[in-house]
C-alpha positions as CSV (number, residue, x, y, z in Angstrom):
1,X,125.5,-134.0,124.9
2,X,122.6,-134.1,122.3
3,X,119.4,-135.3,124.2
4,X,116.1,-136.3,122.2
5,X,112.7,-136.5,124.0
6,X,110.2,-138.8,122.5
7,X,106.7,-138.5,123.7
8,X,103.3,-138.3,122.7
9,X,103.5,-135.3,121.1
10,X,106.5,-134.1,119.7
11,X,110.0,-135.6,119.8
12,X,112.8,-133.0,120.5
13,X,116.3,-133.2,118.9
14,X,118.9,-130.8,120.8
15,X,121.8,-130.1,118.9
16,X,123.3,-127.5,120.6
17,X,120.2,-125.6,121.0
18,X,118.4,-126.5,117.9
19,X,115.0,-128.0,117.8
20,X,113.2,-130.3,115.5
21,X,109.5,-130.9,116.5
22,X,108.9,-133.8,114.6
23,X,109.9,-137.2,115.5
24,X,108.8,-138.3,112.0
25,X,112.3,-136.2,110.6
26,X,115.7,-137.2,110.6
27,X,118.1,-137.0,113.2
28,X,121.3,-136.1,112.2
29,X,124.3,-136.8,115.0
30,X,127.4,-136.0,114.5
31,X,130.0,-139.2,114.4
32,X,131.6,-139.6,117.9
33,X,129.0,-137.6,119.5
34,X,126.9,-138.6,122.3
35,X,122.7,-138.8,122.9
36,X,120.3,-139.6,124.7
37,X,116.5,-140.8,123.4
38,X,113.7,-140.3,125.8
39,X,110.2,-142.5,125.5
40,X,107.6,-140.7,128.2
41,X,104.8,-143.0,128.0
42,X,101.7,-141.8,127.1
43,X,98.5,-141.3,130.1
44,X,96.4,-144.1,127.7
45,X,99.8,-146.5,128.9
46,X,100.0,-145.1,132.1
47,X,97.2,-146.0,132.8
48,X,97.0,-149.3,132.6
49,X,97.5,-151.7,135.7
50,X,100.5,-153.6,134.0
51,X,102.2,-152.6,130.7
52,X,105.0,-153.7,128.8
53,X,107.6,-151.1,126.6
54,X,110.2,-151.6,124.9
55,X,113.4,-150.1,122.8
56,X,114.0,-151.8,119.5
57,X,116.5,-150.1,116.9
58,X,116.8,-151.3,113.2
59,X,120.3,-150.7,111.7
60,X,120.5,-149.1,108.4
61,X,123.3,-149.5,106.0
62,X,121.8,-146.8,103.3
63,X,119.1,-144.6,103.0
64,X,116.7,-147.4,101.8
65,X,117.7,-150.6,103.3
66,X,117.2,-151.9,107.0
67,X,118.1,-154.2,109.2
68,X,115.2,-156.5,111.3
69,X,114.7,-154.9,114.6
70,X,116.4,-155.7,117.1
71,X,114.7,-155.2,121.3
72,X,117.3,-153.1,123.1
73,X,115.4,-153.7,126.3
74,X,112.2,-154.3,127.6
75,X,110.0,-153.7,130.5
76,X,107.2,-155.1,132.7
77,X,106.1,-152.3,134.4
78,X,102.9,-152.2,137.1
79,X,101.4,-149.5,139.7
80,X,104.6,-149.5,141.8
81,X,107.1,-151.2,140.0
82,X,109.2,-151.7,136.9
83,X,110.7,-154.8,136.3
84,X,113.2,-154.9,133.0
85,X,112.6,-158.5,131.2
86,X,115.1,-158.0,128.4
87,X,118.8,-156.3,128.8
88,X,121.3,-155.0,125.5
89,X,122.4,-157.6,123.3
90,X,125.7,-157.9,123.4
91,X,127.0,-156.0,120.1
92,X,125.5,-152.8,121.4
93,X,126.1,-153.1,125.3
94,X,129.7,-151.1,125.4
95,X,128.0,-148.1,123.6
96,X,124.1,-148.1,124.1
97,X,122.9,-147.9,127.7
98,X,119.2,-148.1,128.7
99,X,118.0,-146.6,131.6
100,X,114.6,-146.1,132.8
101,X,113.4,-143.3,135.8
102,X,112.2,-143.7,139.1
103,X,108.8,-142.8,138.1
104,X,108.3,-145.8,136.1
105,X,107.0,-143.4,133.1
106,X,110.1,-142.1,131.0
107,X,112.6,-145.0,129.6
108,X,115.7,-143.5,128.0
109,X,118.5,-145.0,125.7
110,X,121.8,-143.3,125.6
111,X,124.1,-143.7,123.3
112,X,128.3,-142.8,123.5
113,X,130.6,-142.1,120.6
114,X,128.1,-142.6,118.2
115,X,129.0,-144.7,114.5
116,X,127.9,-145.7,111.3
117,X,128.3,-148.9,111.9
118,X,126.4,-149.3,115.2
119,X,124.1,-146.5,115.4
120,X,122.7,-145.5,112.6
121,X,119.4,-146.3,112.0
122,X,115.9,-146.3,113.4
123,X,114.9,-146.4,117.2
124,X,111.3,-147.3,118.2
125,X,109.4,-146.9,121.6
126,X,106.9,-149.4,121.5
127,X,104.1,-150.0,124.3
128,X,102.3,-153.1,124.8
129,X,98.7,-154.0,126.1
130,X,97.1,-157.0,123.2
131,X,100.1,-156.2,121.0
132,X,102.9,-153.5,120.7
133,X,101.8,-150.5,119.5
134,X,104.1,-147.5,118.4
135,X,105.1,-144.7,120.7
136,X,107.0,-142.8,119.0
137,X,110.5,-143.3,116.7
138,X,113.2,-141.4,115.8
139,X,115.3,-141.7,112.7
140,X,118.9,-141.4,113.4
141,X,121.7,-140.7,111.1
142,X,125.1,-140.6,112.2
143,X,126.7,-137.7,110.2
144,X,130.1,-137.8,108.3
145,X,131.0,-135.2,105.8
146,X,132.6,-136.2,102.5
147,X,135.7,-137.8,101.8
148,X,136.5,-138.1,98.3
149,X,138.8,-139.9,96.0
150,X,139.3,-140.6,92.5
151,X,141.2,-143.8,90.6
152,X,143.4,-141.2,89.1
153,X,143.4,-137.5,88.5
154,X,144.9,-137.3,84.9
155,X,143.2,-139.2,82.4
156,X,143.3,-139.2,78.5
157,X,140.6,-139.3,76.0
158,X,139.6,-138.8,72.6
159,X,136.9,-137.3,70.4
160,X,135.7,-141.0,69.2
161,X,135.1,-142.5,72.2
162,X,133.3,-141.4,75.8
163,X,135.2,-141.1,78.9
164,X,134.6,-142.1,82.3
165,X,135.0,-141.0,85.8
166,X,134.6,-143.0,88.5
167,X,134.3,-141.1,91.7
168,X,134.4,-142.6,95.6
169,X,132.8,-140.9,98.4
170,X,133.2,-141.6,101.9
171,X,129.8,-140.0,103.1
172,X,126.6,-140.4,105.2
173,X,124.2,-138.9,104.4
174,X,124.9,-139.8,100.9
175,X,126.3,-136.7,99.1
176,X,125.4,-134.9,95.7
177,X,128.2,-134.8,92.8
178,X,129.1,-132.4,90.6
179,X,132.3,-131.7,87.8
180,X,132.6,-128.2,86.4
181,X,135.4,-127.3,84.3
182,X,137.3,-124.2,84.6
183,X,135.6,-122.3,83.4
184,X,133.1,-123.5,85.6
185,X,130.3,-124.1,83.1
186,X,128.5,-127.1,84.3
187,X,129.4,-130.3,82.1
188,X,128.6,-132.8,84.4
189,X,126.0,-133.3,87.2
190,X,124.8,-136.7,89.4
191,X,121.5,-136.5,90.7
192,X,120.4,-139.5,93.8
193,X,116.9,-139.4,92.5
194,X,117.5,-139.3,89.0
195,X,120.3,-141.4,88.0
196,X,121.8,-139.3,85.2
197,X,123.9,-136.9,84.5
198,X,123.6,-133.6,81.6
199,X,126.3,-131.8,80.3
200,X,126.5,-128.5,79.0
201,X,124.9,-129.7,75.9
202,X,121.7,-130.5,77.9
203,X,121.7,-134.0,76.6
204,X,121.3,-136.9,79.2
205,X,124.4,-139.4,80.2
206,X,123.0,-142.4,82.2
207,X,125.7,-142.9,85.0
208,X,125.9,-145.8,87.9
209,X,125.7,-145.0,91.3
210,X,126.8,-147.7,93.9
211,X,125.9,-147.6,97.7
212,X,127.7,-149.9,100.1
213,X,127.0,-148.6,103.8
214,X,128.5,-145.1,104.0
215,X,130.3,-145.7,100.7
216,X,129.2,-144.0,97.2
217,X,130.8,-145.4,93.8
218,X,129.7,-142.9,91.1
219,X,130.3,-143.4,87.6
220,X,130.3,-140.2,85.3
221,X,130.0,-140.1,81.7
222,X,130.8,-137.5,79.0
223,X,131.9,-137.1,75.1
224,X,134.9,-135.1,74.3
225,X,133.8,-133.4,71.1
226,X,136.0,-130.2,71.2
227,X,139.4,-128.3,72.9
228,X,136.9,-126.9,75.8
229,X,135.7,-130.4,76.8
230,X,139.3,-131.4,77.4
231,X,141.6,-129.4,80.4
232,X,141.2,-129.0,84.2
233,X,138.0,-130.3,86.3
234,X,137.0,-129.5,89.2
235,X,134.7,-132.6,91.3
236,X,133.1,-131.3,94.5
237,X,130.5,-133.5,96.9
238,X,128.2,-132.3,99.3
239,X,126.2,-133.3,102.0
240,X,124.6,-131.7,104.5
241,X,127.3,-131.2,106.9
242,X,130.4,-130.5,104.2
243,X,131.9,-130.6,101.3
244,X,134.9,-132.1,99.7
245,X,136.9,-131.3,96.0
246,X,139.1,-133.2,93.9
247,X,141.2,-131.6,90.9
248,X,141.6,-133.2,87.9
249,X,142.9,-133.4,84.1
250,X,141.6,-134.6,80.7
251,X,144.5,-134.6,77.9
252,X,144.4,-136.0,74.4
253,X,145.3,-139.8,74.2
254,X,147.1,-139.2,70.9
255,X,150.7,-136.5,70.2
256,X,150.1,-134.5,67.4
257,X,151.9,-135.5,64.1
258,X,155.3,-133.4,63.2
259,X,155.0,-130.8,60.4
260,X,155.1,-132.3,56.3
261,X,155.3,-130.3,53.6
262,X,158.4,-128.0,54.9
263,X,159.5,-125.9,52.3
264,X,162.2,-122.8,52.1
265,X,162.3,-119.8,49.8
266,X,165.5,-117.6,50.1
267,X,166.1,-114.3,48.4
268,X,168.7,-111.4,49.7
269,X,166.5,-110.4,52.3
270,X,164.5,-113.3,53.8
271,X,164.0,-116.8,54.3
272,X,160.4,-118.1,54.0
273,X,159.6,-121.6,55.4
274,X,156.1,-123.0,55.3
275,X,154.3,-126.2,56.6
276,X,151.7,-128.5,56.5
277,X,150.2,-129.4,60.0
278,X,148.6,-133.5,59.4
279,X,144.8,-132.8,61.0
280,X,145.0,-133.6,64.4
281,X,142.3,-135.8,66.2
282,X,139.4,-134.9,64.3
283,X,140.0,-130.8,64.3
284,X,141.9,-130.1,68.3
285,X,144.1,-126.9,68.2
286,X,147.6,-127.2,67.4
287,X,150.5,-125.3,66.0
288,X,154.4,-125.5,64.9
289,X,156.8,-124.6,67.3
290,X,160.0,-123.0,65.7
291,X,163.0,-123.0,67.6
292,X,166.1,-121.2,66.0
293,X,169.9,-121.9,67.2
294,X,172.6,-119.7,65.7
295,X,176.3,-121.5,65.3
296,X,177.2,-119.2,68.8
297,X,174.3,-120.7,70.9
298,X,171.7,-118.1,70.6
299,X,168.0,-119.6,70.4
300,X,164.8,-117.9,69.1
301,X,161.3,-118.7,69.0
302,X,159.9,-116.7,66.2
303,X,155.9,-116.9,65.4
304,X,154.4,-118.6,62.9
305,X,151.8,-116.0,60.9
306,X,148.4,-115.9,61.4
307,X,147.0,-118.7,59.5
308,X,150.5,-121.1,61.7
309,X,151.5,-122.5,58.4
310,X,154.8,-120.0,58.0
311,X,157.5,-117.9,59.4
312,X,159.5,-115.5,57.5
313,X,163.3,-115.2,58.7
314,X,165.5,-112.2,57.7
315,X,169.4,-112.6,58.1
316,X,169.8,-116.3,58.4
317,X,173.5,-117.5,59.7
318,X,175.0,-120.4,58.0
319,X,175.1,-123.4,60.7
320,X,171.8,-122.4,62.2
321,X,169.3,-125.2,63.3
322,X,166.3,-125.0,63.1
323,X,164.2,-127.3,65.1
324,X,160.4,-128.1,64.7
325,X,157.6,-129.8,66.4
326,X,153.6,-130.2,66.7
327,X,152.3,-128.9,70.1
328,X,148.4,-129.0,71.2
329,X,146.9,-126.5,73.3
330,X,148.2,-128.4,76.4
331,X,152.3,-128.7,75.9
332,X,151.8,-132.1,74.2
333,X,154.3,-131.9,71.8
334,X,154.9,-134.5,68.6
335,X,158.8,-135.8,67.7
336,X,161.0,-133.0,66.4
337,X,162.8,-132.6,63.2
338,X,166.1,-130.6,63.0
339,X,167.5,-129.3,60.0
340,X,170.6,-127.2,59.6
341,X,171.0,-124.1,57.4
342,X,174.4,-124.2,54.9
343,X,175.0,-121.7,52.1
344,X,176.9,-123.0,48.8
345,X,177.5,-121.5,45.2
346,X,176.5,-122.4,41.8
347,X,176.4,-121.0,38.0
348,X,172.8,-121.3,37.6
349,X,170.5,-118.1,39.0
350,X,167.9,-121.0,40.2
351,X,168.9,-124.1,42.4
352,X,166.2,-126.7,43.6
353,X,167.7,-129.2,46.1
354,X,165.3,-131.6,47.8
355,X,166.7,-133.6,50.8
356,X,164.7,-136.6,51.9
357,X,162.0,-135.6,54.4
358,X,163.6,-132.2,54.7
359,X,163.1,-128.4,53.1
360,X,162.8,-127.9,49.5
361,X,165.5,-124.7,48.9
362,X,164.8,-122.6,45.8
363,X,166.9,-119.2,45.4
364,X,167.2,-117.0,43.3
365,X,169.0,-113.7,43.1
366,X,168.1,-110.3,41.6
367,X,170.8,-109.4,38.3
368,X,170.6,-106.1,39.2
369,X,172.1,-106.9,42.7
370,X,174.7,-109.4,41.6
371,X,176.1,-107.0,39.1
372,X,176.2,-104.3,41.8
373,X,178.5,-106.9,43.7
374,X,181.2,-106.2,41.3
375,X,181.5,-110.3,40.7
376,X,181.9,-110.4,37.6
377,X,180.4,-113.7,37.4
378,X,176.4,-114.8,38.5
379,X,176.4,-115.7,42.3
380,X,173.7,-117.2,43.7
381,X,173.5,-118.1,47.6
382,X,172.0,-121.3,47.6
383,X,170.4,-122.5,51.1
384,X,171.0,-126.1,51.8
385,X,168.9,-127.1,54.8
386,X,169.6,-130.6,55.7
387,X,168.3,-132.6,57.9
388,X,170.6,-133.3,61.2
389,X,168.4,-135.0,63.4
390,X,165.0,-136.9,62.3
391,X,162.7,-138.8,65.0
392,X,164.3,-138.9,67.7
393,X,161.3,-139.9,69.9
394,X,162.1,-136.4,71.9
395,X,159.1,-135.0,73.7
396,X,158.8,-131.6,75.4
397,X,156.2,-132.6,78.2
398,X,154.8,-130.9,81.3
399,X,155.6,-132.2,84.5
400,X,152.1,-133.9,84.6
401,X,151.9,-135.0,81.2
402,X,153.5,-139.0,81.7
403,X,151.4,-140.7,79.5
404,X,152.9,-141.0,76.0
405,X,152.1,-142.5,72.8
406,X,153.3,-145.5,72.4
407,X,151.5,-146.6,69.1
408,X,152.4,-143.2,67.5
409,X,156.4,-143.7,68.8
410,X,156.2,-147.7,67.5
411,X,155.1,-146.6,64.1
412,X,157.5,-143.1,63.6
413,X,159.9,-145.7,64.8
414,X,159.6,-148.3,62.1
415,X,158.8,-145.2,59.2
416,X,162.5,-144.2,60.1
417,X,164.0,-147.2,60.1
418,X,162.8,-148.6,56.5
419,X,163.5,-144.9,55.2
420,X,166.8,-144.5,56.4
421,X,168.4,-148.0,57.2
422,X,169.0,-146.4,61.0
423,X,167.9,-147.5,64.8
424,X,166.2,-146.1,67.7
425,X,169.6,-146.6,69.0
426,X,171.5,-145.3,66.2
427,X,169.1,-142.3,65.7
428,X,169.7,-141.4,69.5
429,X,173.1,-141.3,69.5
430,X,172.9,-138.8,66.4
431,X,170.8,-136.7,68.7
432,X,173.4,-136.7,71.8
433,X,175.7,-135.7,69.3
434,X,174.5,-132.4,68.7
């Protein structure tokens, strides 16, 4: 049981054991708790051969907005009795009971199972002589911690347009909201008083923050200008009796494009195959992902060099595939292309073979070597790497990546089809094939 004591002088909150000696501060009561408010009239009241008081309690819906007053009860009161003129409306009878002592000088209203939607707001004690003058008052808020929910928790941007979060909060008092990223530098902050939000970048983002009763609506606003303004977010509200998170993830709207440019250069010892990665959404990280399948099933994934535009391969296998995609710093990856590795002979030391959308081979072959052989004739190992499977609309995602690009698929789509005369359909069943 909380109890509050309203007098002349102080007004005293008890929450177990805790004082507040001012009635002018906000009461905070938990939801579904009980208490009392006490109004001991003042000796200038007592005084008086016949007095009126009275309870009236304005409901409040948000911080700054209040219903008209409403009398909870009144009294005529004289030298030996009390007389009550006015009882509880209605609404508030089942959970607001007023009470008055023996004495004729303390009136009390208790409250049971206390709610936002009945009792929060402000009570009054009010005495009357001419006119009603205040007692005292007490401020009550009816506590909730935080509740909070967002419309989804993986969204996709880009680095030309802004992003938005809307956050709702199930709250009272109203809570404060902030996102950090993971590596929890600040990058977004809401401020009640303000009305804004600053990133990391210090530079103001106007945000909108609804109130309806106990329930917050905040908008937050940011520009994705870089790989660290994308990833995993973190979204906490606070009030002052607790706090509640909410996980969340910013991807790329767009796939990367698949490597251009491939090209092969075989000699007796190694096979060097470089690339051409198409700029990806104005600068993001990305790379080429090489995945190598010998004839007997054995895959590698050997690493591009250091500036991710080559890999050098030594003892290639006739019949190998060798399979290629784009992937950004989050898994996302672009279409593949697959090309397989065959070996074929020719009287010229120098073969140049270009296959449509697929490795340009040149070999050639040290004389000194091929006489060593013992041939008797030139013999030059010519590396045909054609193309098995083109865009096949394949995509390597994570488990939470579900989002995929449909305007990039529609277009790689249509670029196959007037290249190579083939289907979705038909290209798909090339793919099972293999």
């Amino acid at each position: 049981m909380v109890r509050v004591n309203v007098c002349l002088a102080v007004c005293l909150l008890l929450v177990n054991v805790l004082s507040l000696a001012n009635a002018q501060k906000a009461m905070l009561i938990g939801e579904g708790r009980d208490f009392n408010l006490s109004c001991k009239l003042p000796s200038h009241v007592i005084q008086k051969p016949e007095r009126r008081i009275q309870w009236t309690f304005a409901h409040s819906r948000s911080e700054t907005e209040f219903d008209e007053p409403v009398v909870l009860s009144s009294w005529l009161t004289r030298a030996n009795y009390t007389t009550q003129w006015e009882s509880i409306p209605e609404r508030y009878a089942a959970r607001v009971k007023i009470s008055s002592s023996t004495s004729g000088n303390s009136f009390d209203v208790q409250v049971e199972k206390a709610t936002f939607s009945d009792h929060n707001g402000i009570y009054t004690c009010e005495g009357m002589d001419s006119r009603f003058t205040l007692i005292h008052s007490a401020k009550v808020i009816v506590t909730s911690p935080p509740i909070l929910t967002v419309t989804e928790t993986t969204m996709y941007g880009n680095t030309s347009d802004p992003i938005w979060l809307r956050l709702m909060v199930d709250s009272n008092p109203a809570p404060a909201v902030s996102c950090k990223h993971r590596d929890q530098q600040l990058i977004v902050k809401s401020a009640r008083t303000e009305g804004s939000v600053q990133r990391s970048t210090m530079q103001p983002i106007v945000h909108k923050h609804k109130t309806i009763g106990r329930k917050h609506i905040v908008g937050l606003q940011w520009f994705l200008t870089a790989d660290g303004d994308f990833g995993n977010y973190s979204c906490t509200a606070v009030n002052v009796v607790g706090t509640a998170s909410i996980n969340l993830t910013i991807l790329p709207d767009r796939l990367p494009e698949r490597p251009e440019n491939v090209t092969a250069f075989v000699n007796e010892i190694t096979t060097h195959i470089s690339w051409h990665l198409p700029p990806y959404m104005d600068g993001l990280s990305q790379k080429a992902v090489v995945v190598l399948t010998t004839p007997d099933g054995q895959r590698s994934n050997p690493e591009a060099a250091n500036d991710g535009n080559y890999i050098d391969i030594s003892g290639i296998q006739t019949g190998t595939k060798i399979t290629m995609n784009s992937q950004n710093m989050f898994g996302m990856m672009s279409d593949r292309v697959s090309y397989v590795v065959k070996f074929d002979t020719d009287s010229s030391n120098t073969t140049n073979m270009v296959l449509d959308d697929a490795i340009t081979v040149q070999q050639s072959m040290n004389p000194s070597l091929r006489l060593a052989l013992g041939l008797g004739v030139p013999l030059t190992v010519i590396a045909i790497i054609a193309m098995v499977v083109a865009t096949g609309g394949i995509h390597s995602w994570p488990p939470i990546h579900k989002r995929p690009d449909d305007e990039a698929n529609a277009r790689r789509s249509t670029w196959w089809s007037a290249r190579s005369g083939t289907t979705a359909s038909d290209r798909q069943s090339r793919i099972h094939s293999q």
